[in-house]
GUBA-247349 format. One line per 8 residues: number of its first residue (from 1); their letters; for each residue x, y, z of C-alpha. Coordinates in steps of 0.25 Angstrom, whole numbers, always signed. Example, Ala and Ser with C-alpha at 12.3 -4.5 7.8 and 13.67 -1.06 7.14 Angstrom:
1 = AS = +49 -18 +31  +55 -4 +29
END
This chain:
1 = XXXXXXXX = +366 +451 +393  +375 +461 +388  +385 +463 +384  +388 +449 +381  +396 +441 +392  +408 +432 +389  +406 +418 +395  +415 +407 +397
9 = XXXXXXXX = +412 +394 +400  +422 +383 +406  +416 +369 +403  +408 +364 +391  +399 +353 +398  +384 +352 +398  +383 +365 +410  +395 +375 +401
17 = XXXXXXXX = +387 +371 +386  +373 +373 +391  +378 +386 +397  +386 +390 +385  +374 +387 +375  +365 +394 +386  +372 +406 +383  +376 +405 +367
25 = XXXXXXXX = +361 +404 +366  +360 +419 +371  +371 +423 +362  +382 +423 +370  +396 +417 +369  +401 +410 +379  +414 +402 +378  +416 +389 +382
33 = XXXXXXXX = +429 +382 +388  +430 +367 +389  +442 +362 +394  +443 +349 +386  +449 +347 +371  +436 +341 +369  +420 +345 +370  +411 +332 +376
41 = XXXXXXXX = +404 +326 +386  +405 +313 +392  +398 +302 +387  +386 +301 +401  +373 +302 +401  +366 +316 +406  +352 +319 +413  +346 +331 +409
49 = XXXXXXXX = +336 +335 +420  +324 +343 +417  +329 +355 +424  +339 +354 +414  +334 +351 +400  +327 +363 +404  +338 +369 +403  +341 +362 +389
57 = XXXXXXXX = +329 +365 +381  +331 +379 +385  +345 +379 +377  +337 +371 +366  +341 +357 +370  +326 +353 +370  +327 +345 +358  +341 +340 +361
65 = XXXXXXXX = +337 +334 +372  +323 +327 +368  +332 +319 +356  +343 +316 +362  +341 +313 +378  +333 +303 +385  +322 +305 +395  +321 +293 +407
73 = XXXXXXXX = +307 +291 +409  +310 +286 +423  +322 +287 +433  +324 +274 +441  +331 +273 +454  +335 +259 +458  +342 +249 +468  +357 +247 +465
81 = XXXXXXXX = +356 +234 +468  +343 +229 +466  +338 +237 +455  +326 +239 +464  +317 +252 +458  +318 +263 +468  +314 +275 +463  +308 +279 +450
89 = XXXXXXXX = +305 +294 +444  +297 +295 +432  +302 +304 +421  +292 +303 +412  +285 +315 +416  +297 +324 +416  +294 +333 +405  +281 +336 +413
97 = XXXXXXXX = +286 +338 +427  +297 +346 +424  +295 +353 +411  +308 +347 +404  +313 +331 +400  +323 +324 +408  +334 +321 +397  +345 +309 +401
105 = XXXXXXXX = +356 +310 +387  +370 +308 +385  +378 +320 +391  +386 +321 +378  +376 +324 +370  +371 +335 +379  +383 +341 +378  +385 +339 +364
113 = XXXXXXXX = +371 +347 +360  +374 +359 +368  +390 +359 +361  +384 +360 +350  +374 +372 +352  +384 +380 +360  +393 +378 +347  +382 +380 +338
121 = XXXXXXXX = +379 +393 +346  +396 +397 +346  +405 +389 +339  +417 +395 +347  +410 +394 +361  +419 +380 +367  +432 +379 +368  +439 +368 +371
129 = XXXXXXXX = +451 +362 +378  +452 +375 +388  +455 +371 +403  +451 +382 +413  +462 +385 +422  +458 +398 +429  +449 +410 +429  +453 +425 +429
137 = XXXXXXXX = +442 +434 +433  +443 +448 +433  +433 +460 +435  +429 +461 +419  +431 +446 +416  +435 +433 +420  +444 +424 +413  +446 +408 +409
145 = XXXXXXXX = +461 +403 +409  +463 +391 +401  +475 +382 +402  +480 +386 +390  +481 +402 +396  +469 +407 +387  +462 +416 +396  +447 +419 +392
153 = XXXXXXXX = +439 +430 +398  +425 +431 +398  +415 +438 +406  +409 +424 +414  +416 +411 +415  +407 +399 +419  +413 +386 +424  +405 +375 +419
161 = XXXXXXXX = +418 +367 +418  +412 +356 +428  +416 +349 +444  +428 +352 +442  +426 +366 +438  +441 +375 +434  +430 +387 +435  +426 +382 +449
169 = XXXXXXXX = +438 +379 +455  +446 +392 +451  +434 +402 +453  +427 +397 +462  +436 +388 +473  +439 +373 +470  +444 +364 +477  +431 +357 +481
177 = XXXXXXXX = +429 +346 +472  +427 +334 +480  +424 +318 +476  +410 +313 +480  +414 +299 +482  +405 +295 +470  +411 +288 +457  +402 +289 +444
185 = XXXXXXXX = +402 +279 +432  +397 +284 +418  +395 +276 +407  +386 +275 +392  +380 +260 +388  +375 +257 +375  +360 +253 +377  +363 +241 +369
193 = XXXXXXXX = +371 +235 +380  +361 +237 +392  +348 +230 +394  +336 +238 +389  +332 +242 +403  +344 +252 +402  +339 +259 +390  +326 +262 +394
201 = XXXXXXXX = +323 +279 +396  +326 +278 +413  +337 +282 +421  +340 +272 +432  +348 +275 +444  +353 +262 +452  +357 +267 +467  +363 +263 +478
209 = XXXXXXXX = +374 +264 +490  +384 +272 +484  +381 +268 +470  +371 +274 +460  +369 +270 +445  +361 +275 +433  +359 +271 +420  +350 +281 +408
217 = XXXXXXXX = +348 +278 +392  +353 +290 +384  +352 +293 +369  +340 +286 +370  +343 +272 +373  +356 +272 +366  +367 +271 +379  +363 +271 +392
225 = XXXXXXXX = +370 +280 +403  +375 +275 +416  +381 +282 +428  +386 +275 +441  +389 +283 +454  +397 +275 +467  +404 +280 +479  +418 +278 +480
233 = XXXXXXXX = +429 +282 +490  +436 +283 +476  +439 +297 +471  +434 +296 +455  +439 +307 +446  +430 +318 +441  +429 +316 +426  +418 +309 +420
241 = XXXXXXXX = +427 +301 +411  +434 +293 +416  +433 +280 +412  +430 +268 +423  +432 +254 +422  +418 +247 +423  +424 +239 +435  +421 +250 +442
249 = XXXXXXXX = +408 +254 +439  +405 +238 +443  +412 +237 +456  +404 +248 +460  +390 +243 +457  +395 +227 +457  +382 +226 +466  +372 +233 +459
257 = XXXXXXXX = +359 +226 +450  +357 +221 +436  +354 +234 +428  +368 +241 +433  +376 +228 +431  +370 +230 +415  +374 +243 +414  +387 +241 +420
265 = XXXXXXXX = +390 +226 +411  +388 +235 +399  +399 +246 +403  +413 +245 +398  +423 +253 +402  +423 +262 +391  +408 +266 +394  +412 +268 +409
273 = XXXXXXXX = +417 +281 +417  +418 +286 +430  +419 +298 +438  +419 +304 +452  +407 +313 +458  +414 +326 +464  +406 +337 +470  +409 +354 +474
281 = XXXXXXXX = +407 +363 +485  +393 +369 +481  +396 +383 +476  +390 +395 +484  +389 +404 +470  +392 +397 +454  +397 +412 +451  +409 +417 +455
289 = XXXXXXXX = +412 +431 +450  +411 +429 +433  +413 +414 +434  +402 +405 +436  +400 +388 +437  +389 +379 +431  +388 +365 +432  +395 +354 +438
297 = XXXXXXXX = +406 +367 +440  +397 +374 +449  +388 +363 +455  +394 +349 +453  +383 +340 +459  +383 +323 +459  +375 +317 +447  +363 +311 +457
305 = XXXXXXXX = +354 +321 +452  +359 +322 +437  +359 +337 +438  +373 +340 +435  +370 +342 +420  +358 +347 +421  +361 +358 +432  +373 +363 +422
313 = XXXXXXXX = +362 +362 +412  +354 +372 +421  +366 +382 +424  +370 +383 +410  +356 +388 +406  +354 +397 +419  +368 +403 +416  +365 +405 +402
321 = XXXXXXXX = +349 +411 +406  +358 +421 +415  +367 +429 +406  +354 +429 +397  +346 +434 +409  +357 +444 +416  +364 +458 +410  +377 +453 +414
329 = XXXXXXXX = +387 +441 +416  +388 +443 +431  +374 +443 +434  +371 +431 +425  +382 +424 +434  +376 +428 +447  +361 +425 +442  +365 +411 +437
337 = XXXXXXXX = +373 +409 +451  +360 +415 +459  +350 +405 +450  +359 +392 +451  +365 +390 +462  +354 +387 +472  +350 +377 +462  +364 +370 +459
345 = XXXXXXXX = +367 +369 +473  +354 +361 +475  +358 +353 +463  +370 +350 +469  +368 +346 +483  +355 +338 +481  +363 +331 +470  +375 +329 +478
353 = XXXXXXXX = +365 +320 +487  +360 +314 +475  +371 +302 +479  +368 +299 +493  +352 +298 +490  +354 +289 +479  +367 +280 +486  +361 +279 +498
361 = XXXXXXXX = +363 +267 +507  +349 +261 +504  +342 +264 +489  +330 +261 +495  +331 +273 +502  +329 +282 +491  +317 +274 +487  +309 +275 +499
369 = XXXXXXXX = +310 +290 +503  +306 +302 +494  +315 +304 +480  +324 +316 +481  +327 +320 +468  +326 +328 +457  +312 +329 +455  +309 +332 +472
377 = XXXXXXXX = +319 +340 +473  +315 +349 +461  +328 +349 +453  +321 +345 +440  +311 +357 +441  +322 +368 +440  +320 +375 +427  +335 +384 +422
385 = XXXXXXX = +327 +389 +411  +317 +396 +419  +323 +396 +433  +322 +413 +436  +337 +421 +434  +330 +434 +442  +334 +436 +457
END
């Protein structure tokens, strides 16, 4: 492309890194602006689907990945109750079905491996502690207004700045944020406080009305990952880090068998946090003009199908492959927007069901009729390296 296009990024999450090292690996410079004092990621475990760590090993992550993430050789779906096997995937075979591993890590250190080779690439390109505020576009350029007045121009801005996207809400129309009526718990165990069933390479998912639970090991079998999902009437703030009392977590699976109660005897109130699931009117276009969205800023989706990473993943390397691929900023935009959003919105609805399939008034129900998941309906197949940018 040239000549060569200024890019800002809002947000320096998983999606905003992987399209800002995307980029730096071509040579250009985009700038990133993160609104807190502070760069890090939660401590939560991650799933890295294959259609993602395709993504990955494309930006050279390959190695990263194999050392330092996890791969479940089986995925379990049980009764909430009684613990009762109702659905098993084996994943042993991944590699073979669908070209690329199935990765389960610690988000943090994800986030920390593409810091660091975006700052490898330009020590200059994160700024830190710079809240959005507004976005001035005009016909040669469009700008990002911070809260401290500075004003940067650019050519492109992308909002990868998350659900509750400032890019979104002051480009595109806001106002649509809504509370899904699900409350999530998140916690990190040491494995040497869980019986050994819990450390074992498998994800298990405990489901029933309302209420779904899963445990994974990650960093090989030193902690073990848990996430718990309930309705509630409640509204739950937004943030992922706010801490819960474990008396929560309890009351709402008081009922549940032997293998959650472990995992919930050995959580403390330090290990334990809750948030609220919100969803977003499903965009008809991620572009608007020289501003365009990625992520959970474009396509927030619930976590039923563990895509929300991964689809980031996949629209920081597609964004990336367009200003390589195109001769300008603006049709970069418009063939990322072209190529994305039939897929995103497809992520996003089937995963936005993910919670009545798996809450259902009966588990049993999901045992007895055909499996609809990522595997039938194809999700895993899509391949962002490959995947055609041409009309």
């Amino acid at each position: 492309m040239s000549p060569e296009p200024s890019i800002t990024i809002i947000g320096a999450g998983i999606g905003g890194l992987t399209l800002a090292l995307g980029l730096a690996r071509q040579g250009l410079r985009p700038q990133v602006f993160e609104q807190a004092p502070q760069v890090g990621e939660v401590g939560a475990g991650l799933s890295v689907s294959p259609n993602a760590t395709r993504a990955l090993e494309a930006l050279d992550l390959g190695e990263f990945l194999a050392q330092n993430a996890n791969e479940p050789l089986t995925q379990w779906t049980h009764h909430g109750r009684t613990n009762e096997d109702l659905v098993e995937i084996d994943r042993r075979n991944c590699r073979q079905q669908y070209g690329a591993a199935y990765y389960q890590l610690h988000r943090a250190d994800l986030h920390g491996e593409l810091l660091r080779r975006c700052r490898a690439l330009d020590g200059d390109m994160l700024h830190l502690g710079r809240r959005l505020v507004a976005v001035e576009e005009s016909a040669g350029a469009v700008a990002a207004i911070f809260d401290s007045g500075e004003a940067v121009m650019s050519d492109v801005l992308i909002g990868a700045d998350g659900v509750r996207s400032t890019v979104r809400d002051v480009v595109f129309g806001g106002g649509d944020m809504a509370f899904t009526g699900q409350a999530a718990w998140r916690g990190l165990i040491p494995a040497d406080e869980l019986p050994a069933w819990a450390t074992e390479p498998v994800s298990h998912n405990w489901i029933g009305p309302g209420r779904t639970f899963v445990t994974y090991p990650i960093r090989g079998r030193e902690l073990v990952n848990f996430v718990a999902f309930a309705r509630t009437e409640e509204w739950v703030d937004e943030s992922w880090s706010t801490p819960a009392e474990p008396g929560e977590i309890r009351a709402a699976f008081s009922d549940w068998c032997d293998p959650v109660m472990q995992v919930l005897d050995a959580m403390d109130s330090k290990q334990c946090f809750r948030w609220g699931l919100f969803s977003r009117t499903p965009l008809a276009s991620l572009v608007h003009g020289r501003c365009g969205l990625i992520g959970d800023a474009a396509h927030p989706m619930l976590p039923f199908f563990g895509q929300g990473a991964s689809s980031a993943i996949e629209d920081g390397l597609i964004l990336s492959r367009c200003f390589e691929h195109e001769g300008s900023a603006a049709a970069a935009l418009a063939v990322y927007n072209r190529v994305r959003l039939e897929r995103v919105s497809h992520l996003q609805r089937e995963s936005n069901l993910g919670a009545e399939r798996l809450q259902g008034l009966d588990p049993y129900v999901l045992r007895d009729q055909p499996v609809k998941n990522e595997d039938s309906l194809g999700i895993f197949r899509y391949d962002p390296v490959t995947v055609s940018l041409d009309g």
